[in-house]
N, C-alpha and C positions, 0 to 999 in steps of 0.2 A: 685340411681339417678345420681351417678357423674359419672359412667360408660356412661348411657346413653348420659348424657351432653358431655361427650369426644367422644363418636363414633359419635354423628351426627358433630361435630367440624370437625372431620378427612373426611365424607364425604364430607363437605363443597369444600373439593381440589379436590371432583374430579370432571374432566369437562366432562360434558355431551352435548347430541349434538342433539336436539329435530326436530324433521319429524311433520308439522300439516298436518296432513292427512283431503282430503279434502269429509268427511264422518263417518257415525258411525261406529267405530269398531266394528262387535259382534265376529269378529273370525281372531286370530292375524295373522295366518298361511295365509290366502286368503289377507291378506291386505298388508300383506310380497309379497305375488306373484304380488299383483298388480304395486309392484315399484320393480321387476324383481329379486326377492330374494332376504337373505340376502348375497350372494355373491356380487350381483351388487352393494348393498345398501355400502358396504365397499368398495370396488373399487372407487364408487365415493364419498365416506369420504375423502379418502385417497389422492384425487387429486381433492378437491374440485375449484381448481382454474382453471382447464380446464375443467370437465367433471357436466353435470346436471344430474340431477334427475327425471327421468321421470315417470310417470303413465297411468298407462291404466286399465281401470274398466274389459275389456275386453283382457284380456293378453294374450289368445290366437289367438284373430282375428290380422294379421298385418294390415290390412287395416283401423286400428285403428289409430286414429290422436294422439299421445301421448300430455299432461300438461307435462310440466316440471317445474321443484322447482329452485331456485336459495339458494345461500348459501346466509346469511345475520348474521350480529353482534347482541346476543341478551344479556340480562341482566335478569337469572330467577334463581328460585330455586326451585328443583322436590319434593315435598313433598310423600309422602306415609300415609296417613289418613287410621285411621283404625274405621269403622261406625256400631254400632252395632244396629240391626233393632229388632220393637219391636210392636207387633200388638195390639191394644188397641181399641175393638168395629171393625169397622169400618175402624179407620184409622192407618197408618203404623208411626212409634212415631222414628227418627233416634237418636243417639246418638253414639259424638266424643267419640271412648275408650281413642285412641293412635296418635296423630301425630308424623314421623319421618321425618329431613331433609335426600335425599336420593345423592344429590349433585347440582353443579350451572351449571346453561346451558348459556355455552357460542357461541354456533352456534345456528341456527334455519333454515328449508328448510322450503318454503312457496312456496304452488302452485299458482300461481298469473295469469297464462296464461288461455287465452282460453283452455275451454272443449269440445265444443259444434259440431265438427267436430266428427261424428262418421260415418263411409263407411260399410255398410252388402252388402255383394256379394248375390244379389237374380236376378234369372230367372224364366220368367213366366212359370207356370206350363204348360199349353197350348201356343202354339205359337197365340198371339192376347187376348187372356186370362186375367183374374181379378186376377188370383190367383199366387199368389210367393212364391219360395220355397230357401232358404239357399243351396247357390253352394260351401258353403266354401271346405268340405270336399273334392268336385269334383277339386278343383284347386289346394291347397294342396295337397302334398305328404304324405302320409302314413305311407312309408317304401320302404321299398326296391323292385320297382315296375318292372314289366318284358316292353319287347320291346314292345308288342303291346300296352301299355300306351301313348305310341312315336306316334303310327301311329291311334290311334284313336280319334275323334274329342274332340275338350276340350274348354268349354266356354272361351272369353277371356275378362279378368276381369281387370283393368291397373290402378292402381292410379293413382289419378293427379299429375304433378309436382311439384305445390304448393298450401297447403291446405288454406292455408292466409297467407299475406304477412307480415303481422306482429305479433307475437306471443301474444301480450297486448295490450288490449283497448287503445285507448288514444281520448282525447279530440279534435273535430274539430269544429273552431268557423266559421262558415259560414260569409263570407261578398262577395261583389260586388263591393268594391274598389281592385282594383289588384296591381294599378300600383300606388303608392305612390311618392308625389311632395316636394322634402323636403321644398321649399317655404313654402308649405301649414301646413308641420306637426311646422316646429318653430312659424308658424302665430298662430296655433290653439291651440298647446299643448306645445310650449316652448322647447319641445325634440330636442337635436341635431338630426339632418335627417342622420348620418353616422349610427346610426344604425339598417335602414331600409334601407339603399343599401345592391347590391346584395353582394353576396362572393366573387365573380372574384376582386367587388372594396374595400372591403376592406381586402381582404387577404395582409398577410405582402410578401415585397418582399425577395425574398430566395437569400443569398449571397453564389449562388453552381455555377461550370464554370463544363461544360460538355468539357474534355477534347482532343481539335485535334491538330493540328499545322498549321492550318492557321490563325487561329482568337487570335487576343491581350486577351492578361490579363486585368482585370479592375486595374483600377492605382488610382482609390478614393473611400472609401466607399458611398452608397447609402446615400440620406439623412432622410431616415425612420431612419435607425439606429443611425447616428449624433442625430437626435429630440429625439430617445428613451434616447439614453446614457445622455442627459441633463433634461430630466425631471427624469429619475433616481435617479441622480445628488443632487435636490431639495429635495428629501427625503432621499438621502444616502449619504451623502456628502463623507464617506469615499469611495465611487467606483473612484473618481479621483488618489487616491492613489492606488489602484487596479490596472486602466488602466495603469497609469507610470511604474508598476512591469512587465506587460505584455508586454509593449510598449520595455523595457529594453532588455526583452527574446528574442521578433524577431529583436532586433539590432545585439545582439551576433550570433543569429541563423535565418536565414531566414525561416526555414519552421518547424511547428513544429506539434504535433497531441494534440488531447484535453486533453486524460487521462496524457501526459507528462506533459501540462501543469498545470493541476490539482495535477501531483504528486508532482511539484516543488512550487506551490505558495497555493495550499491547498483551492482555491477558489471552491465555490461551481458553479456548472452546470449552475444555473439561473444566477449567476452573469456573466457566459464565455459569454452565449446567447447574452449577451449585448456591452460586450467588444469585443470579436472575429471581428466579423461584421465591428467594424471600424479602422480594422488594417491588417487585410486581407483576399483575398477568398479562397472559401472550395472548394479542389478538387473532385469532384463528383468522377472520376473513371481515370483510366491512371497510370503512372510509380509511380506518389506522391497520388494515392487513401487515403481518407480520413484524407488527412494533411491536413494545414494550410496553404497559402502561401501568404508572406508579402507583401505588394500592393506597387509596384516599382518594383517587380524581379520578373523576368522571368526564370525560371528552364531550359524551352528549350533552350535557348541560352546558358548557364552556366554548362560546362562538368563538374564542380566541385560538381553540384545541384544532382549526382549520389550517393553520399553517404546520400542522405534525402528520396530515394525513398521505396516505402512499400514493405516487404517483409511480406506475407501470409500465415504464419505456424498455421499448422492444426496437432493434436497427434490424429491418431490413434491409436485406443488398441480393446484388444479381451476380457483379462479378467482382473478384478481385480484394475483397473486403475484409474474406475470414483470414487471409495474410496475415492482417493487423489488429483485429476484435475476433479473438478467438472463443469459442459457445467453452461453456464451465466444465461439459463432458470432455473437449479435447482441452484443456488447461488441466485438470485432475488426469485423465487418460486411463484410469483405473474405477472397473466400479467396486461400489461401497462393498459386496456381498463374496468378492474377487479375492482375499485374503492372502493365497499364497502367490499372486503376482507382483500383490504391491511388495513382497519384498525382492524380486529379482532382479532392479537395477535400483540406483540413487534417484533418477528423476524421476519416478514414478510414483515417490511421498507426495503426500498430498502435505502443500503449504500454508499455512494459518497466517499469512503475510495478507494483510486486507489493504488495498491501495487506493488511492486518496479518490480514486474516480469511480470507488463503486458506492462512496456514500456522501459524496457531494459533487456540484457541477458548477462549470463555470467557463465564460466565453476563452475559447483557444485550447482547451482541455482535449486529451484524445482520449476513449474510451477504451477499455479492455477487457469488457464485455458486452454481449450482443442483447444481453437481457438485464435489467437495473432497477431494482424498484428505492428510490428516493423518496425524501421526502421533502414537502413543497420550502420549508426554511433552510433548507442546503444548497437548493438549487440560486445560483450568485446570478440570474438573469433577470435584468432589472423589466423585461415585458410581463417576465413568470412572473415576481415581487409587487411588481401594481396589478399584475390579475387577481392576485390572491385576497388583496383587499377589496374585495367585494364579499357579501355575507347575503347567505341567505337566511330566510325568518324562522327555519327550521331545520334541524338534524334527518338528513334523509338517512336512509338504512342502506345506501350503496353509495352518495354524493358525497354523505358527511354536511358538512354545514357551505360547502363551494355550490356553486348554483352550478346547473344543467351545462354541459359542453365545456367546461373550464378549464378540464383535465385534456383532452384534444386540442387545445388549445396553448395551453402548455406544453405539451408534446412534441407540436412544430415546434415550437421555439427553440427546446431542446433538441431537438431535429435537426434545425437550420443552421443550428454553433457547432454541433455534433462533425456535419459534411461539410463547413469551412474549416475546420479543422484538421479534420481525414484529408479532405481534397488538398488542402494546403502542404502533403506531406506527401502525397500521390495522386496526381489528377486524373488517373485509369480506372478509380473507381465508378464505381455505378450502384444509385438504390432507390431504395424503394420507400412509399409513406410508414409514419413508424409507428407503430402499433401494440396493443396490450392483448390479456388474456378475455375484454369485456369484448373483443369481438366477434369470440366465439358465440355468444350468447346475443347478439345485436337484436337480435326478434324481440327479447326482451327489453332492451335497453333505448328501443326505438322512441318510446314517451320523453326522454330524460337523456338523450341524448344529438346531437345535432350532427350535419355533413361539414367539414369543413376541410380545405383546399392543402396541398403541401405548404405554405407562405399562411402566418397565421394572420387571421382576418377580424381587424378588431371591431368593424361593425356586426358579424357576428355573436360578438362577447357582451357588445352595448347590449342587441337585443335580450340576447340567452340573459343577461343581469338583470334588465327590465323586468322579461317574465317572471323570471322569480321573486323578483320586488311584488308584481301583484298578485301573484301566487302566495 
């Protein structure tokens, strides 16, 4: 008996991961094919945060509408009952032998979508005719068919583009009032009326500056954000000591990016959202992409403002790499829009812990991301530090005030510390030149940008500085 009591204990840990299949079982094999084997059925175990679970009663017709399952958080235990039957006259008499716990199910897939979209590909038997015959065969392929299949007629059968617009029922309350008077909703019901305008008017306003050189800087924050940060305020009274940390940071430093300032003052995300906003605006895209930039200064006028602007290093690798620099999507493992996954185990929260190598660099350092946009005074390498001092005679609109090739050239360098580093810790790696988002675009970038080799190449730089000296 104490054996028993110890193995059902030790099942207890294991976690299991329950499918409610939406039907009777009688035959396990057909009910496997219907949610596309068990190879499918683990494929999407395994990646349950992008991929669903689909079914179909009919798994060989594609013109079948599939249900899909969603992954959801459950709370059970799998018993295994052991019933022994027992015929007595007439009726059948059950009796418990044996209950065993067989472990705790902690996922559960629930088919919740619509079913009811099923398509059969039928032609009348007679052209004008009562009678229909299944064309599946004729439309589908067989095998391996010869040319006259090409040139003989062939019904054409086309699914729709969309079988319904929305996967799950949802409730629609019919009325006849459309347009709502907020006079009317505070007269009758006391409700504030902002929450029946539309989205255009209550959306918050976005402190982002789409980057050119003709149009100013905003020089004061919004006053959305002033009224956030003070009713804040009333409930967190320490956010004013907060803001005076940050306020301290862009005295010293006019531009700064979120994860540096999170790695230095350790404030959480929701708090930034509130402070950011009334100290300075977010560069949407341009030489300072995804800074900060203090409201009073202007980068474009300020040849100094070159050593703040983004530098876009992207590692390439072929094998062996994402071991050790793993992409943001497998570090987080949950997406944003996934809600009830992230709470079905512990490691699956997403962590606000910003580590020291995703917003500065320096020789020996190993990286823990595959994508890093820096900035050129963080970076501790003294080839990056003397490229930087060179200036060009004007603010370009994608350069910044760094001359032509400066940033691929910094790149390797960072490259080259990057894989004595990695290598230094596993020599099995393998990779590739390391690259940004401007090479999607190269057709463009072809004036203003140069070819340069893995091993950075400083007669290239001499020139690229030259040019722009006489430029």
């Amino acid at each position: 008996m104490m054996n028993e009591n110890s193995s059902e204990l030790n099942n207890m840990h294991r976690e299991l991961t329950c499918v409610l299949f939406p039907g009777v079982v009688k035959n396990d094999d057909k009910a496997l094919q219907c949610m596309g084997g068990i190879k499918t059925i683990s494929q999407v175990h395994s990646q349950s945060n992008k991929k669903r679970l689909g079914l179909s009663f009919q798994y060989d017709n594609p013109y079948v509408k599939k249900m899909h399952a969603d992954v959801q958080p459950a709370f059970g235990v799998l018993f295994k009952i052991k019933v022994k039957k027992k015929k007595v006259g007439n009726e059948i008499k059950r009796e418990v032998i044996s209950t065993t716990a067989m472990g705790s199910v902690k996922k559960i897939y629930k088919f919740e979508s619509m079913s009811d979209f099923q398509y059969l590909p039928v032609m009348p038997t007679v052209p004008g005719g009562n009678q229909f015959k299944c064309v599946l065969e004729d439309i589908l392929p067989s095998g391996l068919e010869d040319v006259n299949a090409l040139l003989n007629p062939c019904p054409s059968y086309i699914l729709p583009a969309n079988f319904t617009r929305i996967d799950k029922s949802t409730n629609y309350y019919y009325t006849d009032k459309k347009v709502y008077c907020q006079k009317e909703i505070k007269r009758e019901s006391g409700v504030d009326g902002d929450t029946h305008r539309m989205r255009m008017d209550r959306s918050i306003p976005v402190a982002r500056y789409t980057f050119n050189l003709t149009n100013d800087l905003p020089t004061e924050p919004h006053d959305f954000y002033i009224q956030a940060k003070k009713t804040r305020e009333s409930i967190y009274p320490q956010l004013q000591n907060e803001y005076e940390n940050v306020s301290k940071m862009f005295d010293v430093r006019p531009i700064w990016s979120i994860n540096n300032i999170k790695f230095h003052t350790k404030l959480k995300t929701s708090t930034l959202k509130i402070i950011l906003p009334c100290l300075a605006v977010y560069m949407k895209e341009g030489p300072w992409k995804m800074m900060w930039v203090k409201f009073g200064y202007d980068p474009r006028k300020d040849p100094e403002a070159r050593i703040y602007q983004t530098l876009d290093f992207r590692l390439r690798h072929s094998t062996g790499v994402h071991t050790m620099v793993v992409s943001k999507d497998d570090s987080i493992h949950v997406k944003k829009t996934d809600r009830r996954v992230k709470k079905l185990v512990a490691e699956d929260q997403v962590s606000e812990e910003v580590k020291e190598s995703t917003v500065c660099f320096r020789p020996g350092m190993i990286l823990t991301q595959r994508q890093i946009f820096y900035q050129y005074c963080d970076i501790a390498v003294p080839e990056v530090q003397a490229a930087v001092t060179a200036c060009s005679s004007f603010c370009h609109h994608k350069l910044g005030w760094l001359p032509p090739g400066l940033d691929d050239v910094c790149r390797n360098h960072v490259l080259r510390y990057a894989k004595e580093a990695l290598l230094a810790k596993n020599s099995d790696l393998k990779f590739e030149k390391a690259s940004s988002d401007s090479e999607a675009s190269s057709d463009e970038a072809d004036e203003t940008r140069m070819d340069v080799d893995d091993e950075p190449s400083t007669s290239a730089l001499e020139n690229s500085m030259a040019d722009a000296s006489l430029s």
